[in-house]
C-alpha positions in Angstrom: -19.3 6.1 -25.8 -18.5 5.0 -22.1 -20.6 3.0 -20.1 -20.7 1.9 -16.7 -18.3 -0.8 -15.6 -19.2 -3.6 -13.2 -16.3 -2.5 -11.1 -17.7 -0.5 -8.0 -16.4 1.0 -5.2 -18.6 1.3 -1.7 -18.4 3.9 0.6 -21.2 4.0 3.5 -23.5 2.6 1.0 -23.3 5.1 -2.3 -21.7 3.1 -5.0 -19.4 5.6 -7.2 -18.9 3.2 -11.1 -15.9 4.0 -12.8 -16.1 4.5 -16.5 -14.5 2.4 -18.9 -14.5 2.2 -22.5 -17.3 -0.2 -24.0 -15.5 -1.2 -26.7 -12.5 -2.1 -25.1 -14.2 -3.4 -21.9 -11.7 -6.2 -21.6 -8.8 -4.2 -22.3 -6.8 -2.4 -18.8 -8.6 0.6 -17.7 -6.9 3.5 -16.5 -9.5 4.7 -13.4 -9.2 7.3 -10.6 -10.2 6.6 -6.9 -10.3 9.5 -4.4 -8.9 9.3 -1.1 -10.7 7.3 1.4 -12.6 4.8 -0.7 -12.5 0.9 -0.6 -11.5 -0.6 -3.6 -12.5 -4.0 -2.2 -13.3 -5.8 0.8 -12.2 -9.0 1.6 -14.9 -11.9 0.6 -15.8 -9.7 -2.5 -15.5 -11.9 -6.0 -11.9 -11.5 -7.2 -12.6 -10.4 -10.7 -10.3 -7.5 -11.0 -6.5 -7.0 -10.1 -5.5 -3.2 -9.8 -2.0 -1.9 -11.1 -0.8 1.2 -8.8 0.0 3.9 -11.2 -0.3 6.7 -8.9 -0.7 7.7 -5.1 -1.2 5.1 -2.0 -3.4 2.4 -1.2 -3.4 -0.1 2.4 -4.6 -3.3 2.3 -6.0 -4.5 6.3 -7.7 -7.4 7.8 -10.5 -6.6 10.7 -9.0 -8.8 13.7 -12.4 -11.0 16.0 -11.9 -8.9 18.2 -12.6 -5.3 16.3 -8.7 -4.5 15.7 -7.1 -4.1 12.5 -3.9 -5.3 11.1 -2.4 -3.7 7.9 -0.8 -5.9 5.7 0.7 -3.5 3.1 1.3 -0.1 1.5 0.6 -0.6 -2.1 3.1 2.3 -4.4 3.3 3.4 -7.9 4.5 -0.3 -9.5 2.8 -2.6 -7.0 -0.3 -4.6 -7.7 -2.9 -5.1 -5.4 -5.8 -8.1 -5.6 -3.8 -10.8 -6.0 -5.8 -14.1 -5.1 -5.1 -17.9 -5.1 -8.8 -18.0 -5.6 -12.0 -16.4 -6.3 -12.4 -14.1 -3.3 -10.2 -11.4 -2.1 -8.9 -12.0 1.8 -7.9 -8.6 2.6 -9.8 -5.0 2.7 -8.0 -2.4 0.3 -8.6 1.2 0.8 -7.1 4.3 -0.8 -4.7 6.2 1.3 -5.0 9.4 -0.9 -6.3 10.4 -4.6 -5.2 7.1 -6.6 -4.7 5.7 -10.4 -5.1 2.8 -11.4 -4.3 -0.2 -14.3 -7.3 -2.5 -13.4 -6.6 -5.6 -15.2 -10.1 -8.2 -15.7 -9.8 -12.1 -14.6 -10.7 -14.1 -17.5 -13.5 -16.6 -17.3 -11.2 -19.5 -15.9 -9.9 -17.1 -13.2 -6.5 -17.5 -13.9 -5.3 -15.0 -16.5 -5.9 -11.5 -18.3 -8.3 -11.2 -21.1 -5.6 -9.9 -23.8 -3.0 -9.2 -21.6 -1.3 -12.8 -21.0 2.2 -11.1 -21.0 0.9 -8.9 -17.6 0.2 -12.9 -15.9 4.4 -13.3 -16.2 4.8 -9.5 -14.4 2.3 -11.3 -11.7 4.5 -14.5 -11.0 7.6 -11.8 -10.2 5.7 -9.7 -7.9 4.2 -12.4 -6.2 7.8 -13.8 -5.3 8.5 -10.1 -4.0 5.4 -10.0 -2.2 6.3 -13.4 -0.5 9.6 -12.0 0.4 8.0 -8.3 1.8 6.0 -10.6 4.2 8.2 -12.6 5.6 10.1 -9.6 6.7 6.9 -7.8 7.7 6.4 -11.0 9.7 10.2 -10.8 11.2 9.9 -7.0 12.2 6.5 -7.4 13.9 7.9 -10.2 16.1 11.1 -9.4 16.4 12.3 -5.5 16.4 11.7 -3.1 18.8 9.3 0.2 18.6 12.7 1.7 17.6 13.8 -0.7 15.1 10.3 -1.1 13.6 9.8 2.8 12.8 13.3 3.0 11.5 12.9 0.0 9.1 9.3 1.9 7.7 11.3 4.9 7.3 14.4 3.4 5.9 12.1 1.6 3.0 10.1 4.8 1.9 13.5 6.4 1.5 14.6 3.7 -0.2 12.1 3.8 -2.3 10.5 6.9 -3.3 13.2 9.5 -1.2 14.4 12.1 -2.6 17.7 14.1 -2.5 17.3 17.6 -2.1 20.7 19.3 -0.4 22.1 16.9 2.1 18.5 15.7 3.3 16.5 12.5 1.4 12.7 13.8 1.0 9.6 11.9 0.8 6.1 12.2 1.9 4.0 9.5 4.3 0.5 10.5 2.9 -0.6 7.7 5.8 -1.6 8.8 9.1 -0.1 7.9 12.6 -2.7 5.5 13.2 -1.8 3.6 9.9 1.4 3.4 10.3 0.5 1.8 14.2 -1.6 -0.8 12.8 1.0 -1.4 10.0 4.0 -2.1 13.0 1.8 -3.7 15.4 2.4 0.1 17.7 0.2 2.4 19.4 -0.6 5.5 18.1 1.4 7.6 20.9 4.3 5.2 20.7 4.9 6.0 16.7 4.4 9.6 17.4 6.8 9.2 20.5 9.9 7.6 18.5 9.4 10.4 15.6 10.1 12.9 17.9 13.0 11.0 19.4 14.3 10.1 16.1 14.0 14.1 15.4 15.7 15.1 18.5 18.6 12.7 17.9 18.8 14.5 14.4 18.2 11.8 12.7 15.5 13.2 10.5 13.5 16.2 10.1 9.6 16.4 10.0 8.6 20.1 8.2 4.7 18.6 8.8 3.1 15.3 9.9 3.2 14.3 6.2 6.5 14.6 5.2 10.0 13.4 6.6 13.3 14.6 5.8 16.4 12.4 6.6 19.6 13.7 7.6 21.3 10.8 8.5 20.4 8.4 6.3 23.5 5.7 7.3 22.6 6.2 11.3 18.9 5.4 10.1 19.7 2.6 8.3 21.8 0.9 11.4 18.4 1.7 13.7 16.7 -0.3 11.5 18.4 -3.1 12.3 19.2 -2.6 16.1 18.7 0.1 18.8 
């Protein structure tokens, strides 16, 4: 028998539950989030964390001034709703059709109801996280429109490329416009430095969601300088 769970997910008002299992309501639930939905917005009680299983999620902050900042691309492996405290402090959004580990805060909101051994997996990728922002931080301030688009590319292939002839494959399921408010761009500017990086032969782009690298090395040294 499945009932509704309290976690809930808004979208211009209509609240889509996900189903969990009653019995094991405290256990991790495997859900799935189509794309474009908030998992959470920042100021909502931190009761859940969510283990990426599948597919993309961003997590943004809404500037004073109406702009947005995003923080993060959360992958298959990452966590997402980590909090020193009760609230979340970000906005977290699915990129495209997501699963998801949602792990339950205990009552003292430090822990996983029957899962303790998931709390030691937290304290690693919270060191990683640290470390991912500090060069988030670095490449915003620092690199060049160049630089900064060859670093995001660089890290995808890195991470989920794949080999296929001489060319490392992988798909950016995030728009232009993410990827601007992710390196601090403009829309035209990320667009712009694609098709340079294409022209140089650098990589290829077969449609505006996938990338192809040719030269993987020359990418890799555009990361770090123009």
């Amino acid at each position: 028998m499945y009932v509704t769970s309290p976690v809930s997910i808004f979208n211009n008002s209509n609240i889509i539950s996900t189903q969990v299992s009653a019995s094991n309501e405290s256990q991790p639930q495997i859900i799935n989030v189509s794309a474009g939905h908030p998992l959470f917005f920042e100021g909502d009680e931190a009761e859940f964390v969510y283990e990426m299983v599948e597919g993309v999620v961003r997590t943004s902050k809404i500037l004073f001034d109406g702009r947005r900042q995003i923080l993060s691309f959360g992958y298959p492996g990452d966590v997402v709703g980590l909090s020193h405290d009760r609230f979340y402090h970000c906005d977290c959004e699915t990129v495209c059709d997501v699963k998801l580990r949602v792990h339950r805060k205990n009552a003292s909101n430090t822990c996983f109801e029957r899962d303790p051994n998931f709390c030691n997996e937290l304290l690693r990728y919270a060191a990683c996280e640290v470390n991912n922002m500090q060069e988030h931080f670095i490449m915003l301030g620092r690199k060049s429109a160049m630089e900064k688009v060859a670093s995001f590319l660089a890290a995808l292939m890195g991470r989920v490329g794949e080999k296929k002839d001489s060319r490392t494959c992988f798909d950016i399921p995030m728009c232009r416009s993410d990827i601007a408010d992710f390196l601090g761009l403009s829309h035209e500017t990320i667009s712009r430095t694609l098709t340079r990086l294409r022209q140089n032969g650098i990589i290829d782009l077969p449609n505006k969601h996938r990338v192809c690298v040719r030269r993987p090395s020359e990418l890799k040294a555009l990361a770090e300088r123009e």
